[in-house]
C-alpha positions in Angstrom: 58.7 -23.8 18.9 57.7 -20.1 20.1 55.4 -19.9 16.5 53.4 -22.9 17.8 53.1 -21.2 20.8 49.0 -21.0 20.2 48.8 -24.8 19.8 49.9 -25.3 23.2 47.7 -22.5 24.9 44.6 -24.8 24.4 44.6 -28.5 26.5 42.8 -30.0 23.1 46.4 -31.4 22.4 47.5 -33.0 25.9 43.2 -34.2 26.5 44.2 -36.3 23.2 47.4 -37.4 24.1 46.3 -38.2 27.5 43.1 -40.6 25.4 45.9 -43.0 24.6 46.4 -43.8 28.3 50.4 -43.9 27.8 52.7 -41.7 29.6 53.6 -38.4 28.3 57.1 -36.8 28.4 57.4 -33.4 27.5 60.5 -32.3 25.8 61.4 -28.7 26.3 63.0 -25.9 24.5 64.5 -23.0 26.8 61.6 -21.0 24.9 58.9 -23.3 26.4 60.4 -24.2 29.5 57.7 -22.0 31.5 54.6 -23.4 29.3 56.0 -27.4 30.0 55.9 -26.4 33.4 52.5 -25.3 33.7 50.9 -28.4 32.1 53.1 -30.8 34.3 51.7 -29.0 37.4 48.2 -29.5 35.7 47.8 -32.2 34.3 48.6 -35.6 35.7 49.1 -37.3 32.4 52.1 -35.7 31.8 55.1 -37.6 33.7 58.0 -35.5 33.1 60.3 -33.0 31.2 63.2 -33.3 29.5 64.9 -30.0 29.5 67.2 -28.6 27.3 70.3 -28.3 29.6 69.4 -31.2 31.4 72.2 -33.6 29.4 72.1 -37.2 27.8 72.4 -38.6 31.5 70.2 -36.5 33.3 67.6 -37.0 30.3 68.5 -41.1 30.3 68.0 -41.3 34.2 64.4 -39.7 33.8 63.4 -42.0 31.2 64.8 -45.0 33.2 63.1 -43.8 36.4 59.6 -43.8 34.7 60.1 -46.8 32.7 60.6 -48.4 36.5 57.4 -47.0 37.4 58.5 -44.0 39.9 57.0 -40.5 39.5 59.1 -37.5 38.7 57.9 -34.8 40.9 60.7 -32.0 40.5 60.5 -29.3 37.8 63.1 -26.5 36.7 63.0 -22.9 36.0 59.7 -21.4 36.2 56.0 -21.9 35.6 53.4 -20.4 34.4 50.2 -19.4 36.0 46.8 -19.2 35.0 
């Protein structure tokens, strides 16, 4: 996932994902952990991330939660800034 790194610099990629008007979930790598972050604290589209060490029932509880229609407003780890 780092060598896509550059595709996911640019918001081109979550502006057309966000066109579809469905919920996004972003599923991290420890790599991009930082980067998932940044565009969930920017970008309102994006309803949550999965993160690698969260587990099958931490991962299955989020899903659940926004298929119920409650917002996920914790993240982990770091972000990035601009």
């Amino acid at each position: 996932s780092v060598s896509f790194l550059r595709l996911f610099l640019e918001k081109d990629w979550i502006d057309y994902l966000a066109s579809t008007d469905m919920g996004i979930v972003l599923v991290s790598d420890r790599n991009m952990q930082s980067l998932a972050n940044y565009w969930r604290k920017h970008n309102s589209a994006i309803s949550a991330v999965i993160y690698n060490d969260d587990g099958l029932d931490v991962a299955n509880e989020k899903i659940r939660q926004l298929f119920i229609g409650r917002y996920l407003s914790f993240t982990g780890g770091n972000t990035l800034t601009q």
